[in-house]
C-alpha positions in Angstrom: 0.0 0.0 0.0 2.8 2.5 1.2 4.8 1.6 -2.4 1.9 2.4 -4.5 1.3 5.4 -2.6 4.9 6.3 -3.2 4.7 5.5 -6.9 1.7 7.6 -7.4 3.4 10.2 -5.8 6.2 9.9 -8.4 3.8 9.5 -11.2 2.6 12.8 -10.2 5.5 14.6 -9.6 6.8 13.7 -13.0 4.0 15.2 -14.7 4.2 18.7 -13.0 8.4 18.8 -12.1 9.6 22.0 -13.1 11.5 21.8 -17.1 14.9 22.9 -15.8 14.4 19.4 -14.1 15.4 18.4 -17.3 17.0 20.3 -19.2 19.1 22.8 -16.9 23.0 21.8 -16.6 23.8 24.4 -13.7 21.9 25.4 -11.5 22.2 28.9 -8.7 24.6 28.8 -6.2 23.3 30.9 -3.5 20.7 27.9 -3.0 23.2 25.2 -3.2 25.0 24.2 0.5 27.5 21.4 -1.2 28.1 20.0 3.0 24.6 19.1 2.1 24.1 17.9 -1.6 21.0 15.8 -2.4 20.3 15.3 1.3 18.7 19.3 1.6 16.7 18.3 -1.9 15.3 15.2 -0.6 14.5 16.4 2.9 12.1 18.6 1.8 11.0 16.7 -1.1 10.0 14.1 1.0 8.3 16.8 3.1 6.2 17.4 0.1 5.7 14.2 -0.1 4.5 13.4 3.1 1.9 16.5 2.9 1.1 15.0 -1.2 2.4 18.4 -2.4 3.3 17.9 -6.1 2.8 21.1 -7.6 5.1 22.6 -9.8 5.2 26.0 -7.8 6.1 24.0 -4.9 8.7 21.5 -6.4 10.2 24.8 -8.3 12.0 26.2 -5.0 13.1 22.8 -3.4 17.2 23.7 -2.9 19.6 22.6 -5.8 20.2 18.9 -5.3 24.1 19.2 -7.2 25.7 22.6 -8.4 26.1 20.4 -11.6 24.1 18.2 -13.0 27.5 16.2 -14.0 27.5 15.5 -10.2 23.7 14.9 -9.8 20.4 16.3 -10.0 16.8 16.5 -9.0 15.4 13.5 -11.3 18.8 11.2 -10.5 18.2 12.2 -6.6 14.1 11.6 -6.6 15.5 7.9 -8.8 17.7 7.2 -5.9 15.1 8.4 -2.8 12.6 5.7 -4.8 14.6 2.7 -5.1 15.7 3.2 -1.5 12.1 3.3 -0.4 11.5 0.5 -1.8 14.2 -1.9 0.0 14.1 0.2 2.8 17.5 1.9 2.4 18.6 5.4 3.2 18.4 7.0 -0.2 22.5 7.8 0.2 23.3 4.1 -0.2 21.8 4.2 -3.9 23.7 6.1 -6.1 23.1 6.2 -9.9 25.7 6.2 -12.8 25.6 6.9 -16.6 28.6 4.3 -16.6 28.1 1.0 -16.2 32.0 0.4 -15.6 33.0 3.2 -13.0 30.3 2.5 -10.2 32.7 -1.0 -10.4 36.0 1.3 -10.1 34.3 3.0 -7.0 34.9 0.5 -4.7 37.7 -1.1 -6.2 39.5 2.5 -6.0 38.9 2.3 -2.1 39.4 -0.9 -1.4 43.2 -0.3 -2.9 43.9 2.3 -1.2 42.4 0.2 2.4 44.8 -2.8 0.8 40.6 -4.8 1.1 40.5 -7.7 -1.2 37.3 -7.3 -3.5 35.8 -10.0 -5.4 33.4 -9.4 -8.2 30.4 -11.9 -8.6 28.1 -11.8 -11.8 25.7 -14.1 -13.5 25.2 -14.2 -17.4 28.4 -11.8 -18.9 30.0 -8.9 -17.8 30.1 -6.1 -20.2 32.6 -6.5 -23.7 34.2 -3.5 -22.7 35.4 -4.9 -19.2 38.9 -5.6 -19.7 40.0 -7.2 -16.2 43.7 -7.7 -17.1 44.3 -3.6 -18.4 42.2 -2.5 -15.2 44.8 -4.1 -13.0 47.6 -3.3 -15.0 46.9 0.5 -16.1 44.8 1.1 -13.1 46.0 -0.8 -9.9 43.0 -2.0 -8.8 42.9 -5.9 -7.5 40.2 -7.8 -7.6 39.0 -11.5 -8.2 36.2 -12.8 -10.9 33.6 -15.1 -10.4 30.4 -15.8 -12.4 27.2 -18.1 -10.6 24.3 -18.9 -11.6 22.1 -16.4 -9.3 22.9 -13.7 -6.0 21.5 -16.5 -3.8 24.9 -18.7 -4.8 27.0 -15.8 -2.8 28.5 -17.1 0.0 30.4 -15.1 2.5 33.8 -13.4 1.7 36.9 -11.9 3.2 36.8 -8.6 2.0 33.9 -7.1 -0.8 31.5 -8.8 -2.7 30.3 -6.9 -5.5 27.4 -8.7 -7.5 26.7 -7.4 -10.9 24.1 -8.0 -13.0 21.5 -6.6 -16.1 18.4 -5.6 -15.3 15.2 -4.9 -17.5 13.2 -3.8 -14.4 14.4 -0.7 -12.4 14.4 -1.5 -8.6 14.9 -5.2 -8.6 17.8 -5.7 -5.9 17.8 -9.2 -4.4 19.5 -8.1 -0.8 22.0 -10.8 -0.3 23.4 -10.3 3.0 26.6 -12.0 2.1 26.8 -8.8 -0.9 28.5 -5.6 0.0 27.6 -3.8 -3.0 24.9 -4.3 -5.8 25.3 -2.7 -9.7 22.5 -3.5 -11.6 23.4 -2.5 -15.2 19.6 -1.3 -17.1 20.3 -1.4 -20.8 21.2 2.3 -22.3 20.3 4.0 -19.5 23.3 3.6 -17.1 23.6 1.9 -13.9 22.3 1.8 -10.2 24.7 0.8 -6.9 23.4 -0.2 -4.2 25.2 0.2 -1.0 23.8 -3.2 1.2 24.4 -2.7 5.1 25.9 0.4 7.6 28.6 -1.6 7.9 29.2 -0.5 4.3 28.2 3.0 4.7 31.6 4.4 4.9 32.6 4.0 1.1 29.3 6.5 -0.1 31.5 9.4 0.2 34.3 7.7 -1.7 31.8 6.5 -4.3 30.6 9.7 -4.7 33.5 11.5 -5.0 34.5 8.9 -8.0 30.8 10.1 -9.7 32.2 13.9 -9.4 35.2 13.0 -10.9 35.5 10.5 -13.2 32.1 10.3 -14.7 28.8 11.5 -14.3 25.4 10.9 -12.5 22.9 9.4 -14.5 21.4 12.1 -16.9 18.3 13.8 -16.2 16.6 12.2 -19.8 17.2 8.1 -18.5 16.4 9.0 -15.1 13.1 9.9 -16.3 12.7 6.9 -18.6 13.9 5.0 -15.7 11.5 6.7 -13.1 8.8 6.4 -15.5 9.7 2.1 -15.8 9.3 2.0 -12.3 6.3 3.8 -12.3 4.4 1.8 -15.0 5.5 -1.4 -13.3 7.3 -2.1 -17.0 10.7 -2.9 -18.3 12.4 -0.4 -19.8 11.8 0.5 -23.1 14.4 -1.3 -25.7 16.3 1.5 -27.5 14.9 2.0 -31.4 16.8 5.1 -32.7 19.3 4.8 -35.0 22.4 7.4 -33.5 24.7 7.2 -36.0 23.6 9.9 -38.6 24.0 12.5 -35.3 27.6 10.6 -34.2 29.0 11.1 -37.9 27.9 15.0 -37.7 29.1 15.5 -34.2 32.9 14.2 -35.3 32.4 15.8 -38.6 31.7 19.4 -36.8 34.2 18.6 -34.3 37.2 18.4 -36.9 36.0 21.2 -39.0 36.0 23.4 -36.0 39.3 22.4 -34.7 41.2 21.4 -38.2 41.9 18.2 -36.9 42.5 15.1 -39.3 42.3 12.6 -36.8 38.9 10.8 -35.4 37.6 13.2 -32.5 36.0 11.5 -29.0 33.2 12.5 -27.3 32.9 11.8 -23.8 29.7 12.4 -21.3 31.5 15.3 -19.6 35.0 17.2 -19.7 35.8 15.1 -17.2 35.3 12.2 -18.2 37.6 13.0 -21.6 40.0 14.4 -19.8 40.3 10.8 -17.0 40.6 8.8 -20.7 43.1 11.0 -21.5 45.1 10.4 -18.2 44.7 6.9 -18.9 45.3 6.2 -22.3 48.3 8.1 -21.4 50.1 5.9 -18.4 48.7 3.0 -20.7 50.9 4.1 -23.3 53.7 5.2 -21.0 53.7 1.5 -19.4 53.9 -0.4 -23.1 56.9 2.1 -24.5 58.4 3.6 -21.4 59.1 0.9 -19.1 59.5 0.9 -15.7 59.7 5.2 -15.9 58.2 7.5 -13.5 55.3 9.5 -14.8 54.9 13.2 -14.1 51.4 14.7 -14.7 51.8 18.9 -14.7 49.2 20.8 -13.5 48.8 24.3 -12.9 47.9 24.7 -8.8 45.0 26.9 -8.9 43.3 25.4 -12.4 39.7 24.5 -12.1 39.4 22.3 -9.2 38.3 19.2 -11.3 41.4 19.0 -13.5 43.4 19.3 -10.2 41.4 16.9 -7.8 41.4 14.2 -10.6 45.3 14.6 -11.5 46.0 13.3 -7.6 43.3 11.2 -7.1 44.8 8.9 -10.3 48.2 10.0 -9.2 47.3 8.1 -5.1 46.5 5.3 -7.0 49.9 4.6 -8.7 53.4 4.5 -7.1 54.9 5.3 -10.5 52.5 8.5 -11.0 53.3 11.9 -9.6 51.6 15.3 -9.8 53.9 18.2 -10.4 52.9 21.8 -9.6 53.4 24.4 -12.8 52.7 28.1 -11.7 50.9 29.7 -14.9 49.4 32.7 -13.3 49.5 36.4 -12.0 53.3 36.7 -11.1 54.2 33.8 -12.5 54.6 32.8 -16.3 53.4 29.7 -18.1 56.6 29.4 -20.8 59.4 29.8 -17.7 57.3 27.4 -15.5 56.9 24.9 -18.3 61.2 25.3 -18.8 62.2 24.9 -15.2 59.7 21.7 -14.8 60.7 19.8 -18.0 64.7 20.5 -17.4 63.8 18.8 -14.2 61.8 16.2 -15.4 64.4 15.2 -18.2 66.9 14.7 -15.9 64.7 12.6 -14.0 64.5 10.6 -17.0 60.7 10.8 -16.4 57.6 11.3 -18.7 56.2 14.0 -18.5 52.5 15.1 -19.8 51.3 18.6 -19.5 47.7 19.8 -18.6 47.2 23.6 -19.0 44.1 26.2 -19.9 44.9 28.4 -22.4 43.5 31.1 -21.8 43.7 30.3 -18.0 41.1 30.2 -15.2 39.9 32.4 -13.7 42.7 35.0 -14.9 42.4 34.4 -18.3 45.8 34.9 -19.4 47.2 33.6 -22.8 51.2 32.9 -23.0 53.4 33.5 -25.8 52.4 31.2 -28.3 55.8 31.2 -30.5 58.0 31.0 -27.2 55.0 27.9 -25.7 55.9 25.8 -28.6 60.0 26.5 -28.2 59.7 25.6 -24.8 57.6 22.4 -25.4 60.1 21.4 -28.4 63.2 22.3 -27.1 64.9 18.7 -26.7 66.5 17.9 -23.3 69.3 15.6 -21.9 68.7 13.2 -18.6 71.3 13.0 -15.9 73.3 10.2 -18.4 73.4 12.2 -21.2 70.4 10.6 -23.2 67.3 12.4 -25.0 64.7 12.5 -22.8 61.2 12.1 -23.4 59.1 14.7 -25.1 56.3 15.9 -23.3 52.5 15.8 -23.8 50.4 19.2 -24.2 47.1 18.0 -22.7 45.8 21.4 -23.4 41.8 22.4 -21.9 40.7 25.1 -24.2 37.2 25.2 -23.1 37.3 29.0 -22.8 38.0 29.5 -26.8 37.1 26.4 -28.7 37.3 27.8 -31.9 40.9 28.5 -31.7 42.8 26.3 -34.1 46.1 25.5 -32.8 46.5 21.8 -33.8 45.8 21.5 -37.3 48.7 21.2 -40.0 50.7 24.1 -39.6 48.9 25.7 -36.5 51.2 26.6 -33.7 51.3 23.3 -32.0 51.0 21.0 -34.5 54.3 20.0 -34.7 54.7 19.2 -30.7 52.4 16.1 -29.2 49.3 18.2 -28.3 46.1 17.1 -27.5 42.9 19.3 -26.6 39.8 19.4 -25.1 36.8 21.0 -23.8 34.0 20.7 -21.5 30.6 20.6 -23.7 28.5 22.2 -21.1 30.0 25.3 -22.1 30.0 26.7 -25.7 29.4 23.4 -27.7 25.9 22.7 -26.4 25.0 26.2 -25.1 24.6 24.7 -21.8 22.3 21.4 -22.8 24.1 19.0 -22.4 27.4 17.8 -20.9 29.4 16.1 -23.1 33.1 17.1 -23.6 35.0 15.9 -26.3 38.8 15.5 -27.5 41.1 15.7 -30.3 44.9 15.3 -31.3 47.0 16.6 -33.8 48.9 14.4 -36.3 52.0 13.1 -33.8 49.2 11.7 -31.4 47.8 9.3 -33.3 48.9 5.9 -31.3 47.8 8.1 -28.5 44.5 9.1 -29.6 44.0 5.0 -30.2 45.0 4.3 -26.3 42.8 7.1 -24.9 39.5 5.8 -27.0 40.3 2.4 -25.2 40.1 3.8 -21.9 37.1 5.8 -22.9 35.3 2.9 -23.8 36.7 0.9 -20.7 35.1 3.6 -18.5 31.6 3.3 -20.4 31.8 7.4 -20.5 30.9 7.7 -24.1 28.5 10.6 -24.9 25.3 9.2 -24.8 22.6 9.5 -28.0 20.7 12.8 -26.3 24.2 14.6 -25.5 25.2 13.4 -29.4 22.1 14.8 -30.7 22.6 18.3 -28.4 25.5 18.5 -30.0 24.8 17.8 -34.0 22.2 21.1 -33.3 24.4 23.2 -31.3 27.9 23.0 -32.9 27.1 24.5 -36.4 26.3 28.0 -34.0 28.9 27.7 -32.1 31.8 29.9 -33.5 28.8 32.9 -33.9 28.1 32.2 -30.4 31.8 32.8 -29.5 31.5 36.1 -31.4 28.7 37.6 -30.1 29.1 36.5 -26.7 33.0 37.9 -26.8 31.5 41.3 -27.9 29.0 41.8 -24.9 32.0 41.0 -22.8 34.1 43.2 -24.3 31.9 46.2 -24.3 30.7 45.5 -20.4 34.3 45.5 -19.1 35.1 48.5 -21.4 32.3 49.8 -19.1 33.3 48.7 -15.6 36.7 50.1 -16.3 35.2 53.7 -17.1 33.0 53.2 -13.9 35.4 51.7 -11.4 38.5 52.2 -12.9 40.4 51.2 -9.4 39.3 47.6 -9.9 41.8 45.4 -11.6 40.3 43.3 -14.5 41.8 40.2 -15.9 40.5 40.1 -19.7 42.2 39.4 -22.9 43.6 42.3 -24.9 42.5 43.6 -28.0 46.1 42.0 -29.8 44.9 38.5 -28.2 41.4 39.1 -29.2 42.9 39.9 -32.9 44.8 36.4 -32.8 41.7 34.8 -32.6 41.4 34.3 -28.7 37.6 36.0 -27.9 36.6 34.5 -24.5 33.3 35.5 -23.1 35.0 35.3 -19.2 36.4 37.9 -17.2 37.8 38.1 -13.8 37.2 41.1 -11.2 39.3 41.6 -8.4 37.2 44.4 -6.6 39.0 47.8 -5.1 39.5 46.9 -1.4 40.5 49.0 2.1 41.1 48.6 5.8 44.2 48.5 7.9 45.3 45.1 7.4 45.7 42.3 4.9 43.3 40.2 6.5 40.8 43.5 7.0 41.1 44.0 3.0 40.7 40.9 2.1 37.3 40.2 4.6 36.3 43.6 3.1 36.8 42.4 -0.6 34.8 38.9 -0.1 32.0 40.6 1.5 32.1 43.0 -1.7 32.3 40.3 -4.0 28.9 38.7 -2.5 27.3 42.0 -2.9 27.9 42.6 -6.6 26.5 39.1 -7.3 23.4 39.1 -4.9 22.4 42.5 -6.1 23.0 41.6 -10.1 21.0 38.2 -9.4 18.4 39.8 -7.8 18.1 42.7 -9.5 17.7 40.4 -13.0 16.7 37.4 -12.0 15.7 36.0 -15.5 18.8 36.7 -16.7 21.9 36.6 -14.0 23.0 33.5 -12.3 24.9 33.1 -9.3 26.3 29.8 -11.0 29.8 28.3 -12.5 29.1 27.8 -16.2 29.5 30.1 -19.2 29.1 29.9 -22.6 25.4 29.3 -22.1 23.2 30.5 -24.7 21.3 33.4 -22.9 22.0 35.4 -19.7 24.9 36.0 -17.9 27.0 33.9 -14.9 28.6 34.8 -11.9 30.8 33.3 -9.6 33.9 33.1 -7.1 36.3 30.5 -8.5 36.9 30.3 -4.8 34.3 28.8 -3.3 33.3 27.3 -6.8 35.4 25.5 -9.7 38.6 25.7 -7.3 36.4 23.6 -4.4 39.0 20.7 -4.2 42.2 23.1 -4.9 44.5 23.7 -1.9 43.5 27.2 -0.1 46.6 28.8 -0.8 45.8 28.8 -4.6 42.6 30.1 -4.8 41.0 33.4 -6.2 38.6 34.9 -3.9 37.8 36.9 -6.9 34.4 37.6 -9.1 34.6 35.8 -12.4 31.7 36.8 -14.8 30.9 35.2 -18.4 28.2 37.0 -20.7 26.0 35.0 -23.1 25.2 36.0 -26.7 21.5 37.3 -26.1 21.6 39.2 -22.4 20.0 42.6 -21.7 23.4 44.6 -21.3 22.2 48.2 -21.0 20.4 46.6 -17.9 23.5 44.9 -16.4 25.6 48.2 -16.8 23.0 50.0 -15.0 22.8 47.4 -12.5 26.4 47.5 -11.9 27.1 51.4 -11.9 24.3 50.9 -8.8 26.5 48.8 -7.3 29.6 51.1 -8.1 27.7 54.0 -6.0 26.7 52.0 -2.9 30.4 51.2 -2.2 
């Protein structure tokens, strides 16, 4: 009786949930506690709930469940509160997955690091793309197979017991109690672990953090086909559209855009391409570089992602390191890359570059011409031998229309590979899907990385391909016009507050092609000490957003994204995309990104408010 009343909640809900349920990627900040993501959204869902509150107006100011719907998101959350329900689990020990591969890694990234044995029990086949012999070898993890006939064959184990198997029917969890950890794979639409005991509860944060990073919740489109199997009582729908016309434009845009020759990937998320890129790369480091130390470079204060991710693969592997490169303010990318490489190359060490050009949240752009010296200059080791030539992993999501790849761009002649994260400029914001390409010396390495891609299960899926196939042919207009509104409101802020310092590109970079539609504002400060002008500035900083957000709410977000394709974002990189980066080497500063189609003469006026008040 309870179930049904549950599932006619849901039913319910679904009709009437709010459209940016589905088809927002970001969501505002200033209604997001991240101590408290999905917990705050499903309190008070299920308050509404309990009082059979479904309205829209009603589910349309429940607090953001994920900043990012890469991390999570109302329908994935309201998926997860449902099939807990149902086996009378805390909602946190169900956690969806658009992979069906990485929910696996989870645990056996934790149980590594705890030196736990694992053994993974399945009935029928495990997925094609589960190679068990390169996840122990590229990746570390240990773990044991074993296939049985049904969950009921499990006996007890010393150490996990992870029991995989596909699903037609969302929900169906036989709770074994000698099973730590459940995956049921459903078809296209992703996967679904399920945590089984408290004694368990303590990986859920480590699972979690695994979704953030290396993959992506399941998306808001299969949670509702999912939600709506459950609902009906019906297996899920088998899928009938043919993706391939969509996947053929999508790579066909991509390497226009870029002037790229070789075969693009698209990924679910920028993360996601950029953790096949990590690993494609020690793949290929351990079949042609034996034995050598690996050095991933990352600037300190890049977004927090790229940084977190770096050291999390890096505490998984004795022969991976992450090596600071200072890129920004005082410092300069070209010398940093110099003094790390010399070091590296006497190391006799491979090292692989990952930089932003232009760079967050400062958005400076180095000197091309000396860049590409610096990453071709060939270096000795300690004995006197060549050393290995790096890897440019470069993240370009801020301009990617700049060609610097193709045959006879700047770094075509150095092993380069970019990427960018889709939520940005390439779907307007729809969608999340990132994608990669190489120029013409990364071939082999472009083969290794679509491996690992696969491996992971973190391929775009059909929706994000068919976001994409509409959205890319605009995108380079987009750039324009968005670059232009930028342009002309910081030409405005610096006639209006001319003491505030404003990290932009100039009108030479903007001439070489490089039109980003970010800026950075480090607000005019005062008080006696540093820690009085730097309280004073933060406290500024909050006040410029929360007046231009609630001054035009329909278009001003207090939110991380950009390249969106209407209104205008705000954020401190701070307390935002440099969350996992160490304190030291963050910018408590305002970064702002325009759109393409905003109401400027309103956000100047808005502003020169906020100019007067201080």
């Amino acid at each position: 009786m309870e179930q049904n009343q549950m599932l006619n909640y849901i039913k319910d809900v679904l009709e009437r949930m709010p459209i940016g349920w589905l088809n927002t990627t970001t969501h505002r900040l200033d209604i997001y506690d991240e101590k408290l993501a999905k917990t705050q959204f499903l309190e008070q869902f299920e308050t509404l709930y309990n009082d059979n509150n479904s309205q829209t107006s009603s589910l349309d100011i429940l607090p953001t469940a994920y900043d990012y719907i890469r991390l999570g998101h109302p329908l994935s959350c309201v998926l997860e509160w449902a099939i807990g329900n149902l086996y009378d689990l805390n909602a946190e020990h169900v956690i969806s997955f658009d992979s069906k591969t990485i929910p696996v890694f989870s645990i056996l990234r934790k149980n590594l690091l705890d030196n736990k044995n694992t053994q993974i029990v399945y009935t029928g086949s495990l997925p094609e793309y589960f190679d068990a012999e390169v996840i122990k070898r590229v990746y570390g993890y240990k773990f044991e197979l074993k296939q049985v006939e049904s969950a009921e064959a499990i006996v007890e184990f010393n150490g996990s017991t992870v029991f995989i198997s596909n699903q037609d029917e969302i929900g169906s969890v036989n709770l074994n109690p000698n099973v730590d950890f459940f995956i049921n794979l459903y078809s296209h639409l992703g996967s679904v672990l399920v945590v089984n005991g408290k004694e368990n509860a303590s990986y859920i944060s480590d699972i979690q953090h695994v979704r953030r990073r290396e993959t992506i919740a399941m998306t808001p489109a299969n949670s509702l086909a999912a939600l709506k199997s459950l609902v009906a009582h019906s297996p899920i729908e088998n899928k009938t559209k043919d993706n391939s016309t969509n996947k053929t434009r999508v790579l066909d845009l991509i390497s226009t855009i870029t002037g790229t020759e070789l075969k693009p990937l698209v990924a679910s998320s920028g993360l996601s391409i950029q953790y096949a890129i990590m690993m494609g790369l020690i793949h290929d480091a351990l079949e042609n570089h034996k034995g050598k130390a690996i050095k991933f470079i990352v600037p300190p204060n890049c977004y927090g992602g790229t940084n977190d991710q770096a050291r999390r693969v890096a505490a998984c592997l004795d022969h991976v390191e992450v090596v600071d490169l200072p890129v920004d303010g005082d410092n300069d990318m070209v010398k940093s890359i110099h003094t790390v490489l010399d070091t590296i190359a006497k190391q006799d060490a491979i090292p692989y570059i990952i930089a932003e050009i232009p760079t967050n949240p400062r958005v400076e752009v180095p000197d091309l011409i000396k860049l590409k010296e610096a990453l071709s200059k060939e270096r000795r080791t300690s004995t006197g031998e060549i050393a290995i030539d790096p890897v440019f992993i470069l993240d370009q999501t801020f301009c990617p229309n700049v060609l610097f790849l193709g045959e006879d761009k700047i770094l075509s002649t150095v092993r380069t590979i970019s990427y960018a994260s889709g939520s940005k400029f390439p779907s307007g914001g729809q969608c999340t899907a990132g994608y990669c390409v190489g120029n013409n010396k990364t071939a082999a390495l472009m083969g290794k990385i679509e491996m690992h891609l696969e491996l992971c299960d973190n391929e775009a899926t059909d929706l994000q391909y068919e976001i994409l196939a509409t959205q890319l042919p605009s995108m380079n207009q987009r750039i324009i016009d968005a670059y232009k509104n930028t342009r002309e409101f910081v030409n405005f802020i610096h006639g209006v507050l001319p003491d505030a310092k404003i990290n932009f590109v100039s009108d030479e970079l903007a001439d070489q092609g490089f039109t980003p539609s970010v800026f950075s504002l480090d607000l005019p400060t005062k008080g006696q000490t540093d820690e009085e002008r730097e309280t004073y500035k933060r406290a500024l900083n909050l006040k410029l957003i929360n007046l231009m957000i609630t001054e035009i709410p329909n278009e001003s977000k207090f939110c991380v994204s950009y390249g969106q394709l209407k209104g205008c974002y705000w954020t401190i990189p701070a307390t935002s995309t440099q969350g996992t980066t160490k304190e030291g080497d963050k910018d408590y500063i305002v970064r702002a990104s325009l759109s393409p189609n905003l109401d400027l003469e309103l956000h100047k006026k808005v502003f020169l408010d906020f100019v007067k008040s201080i």
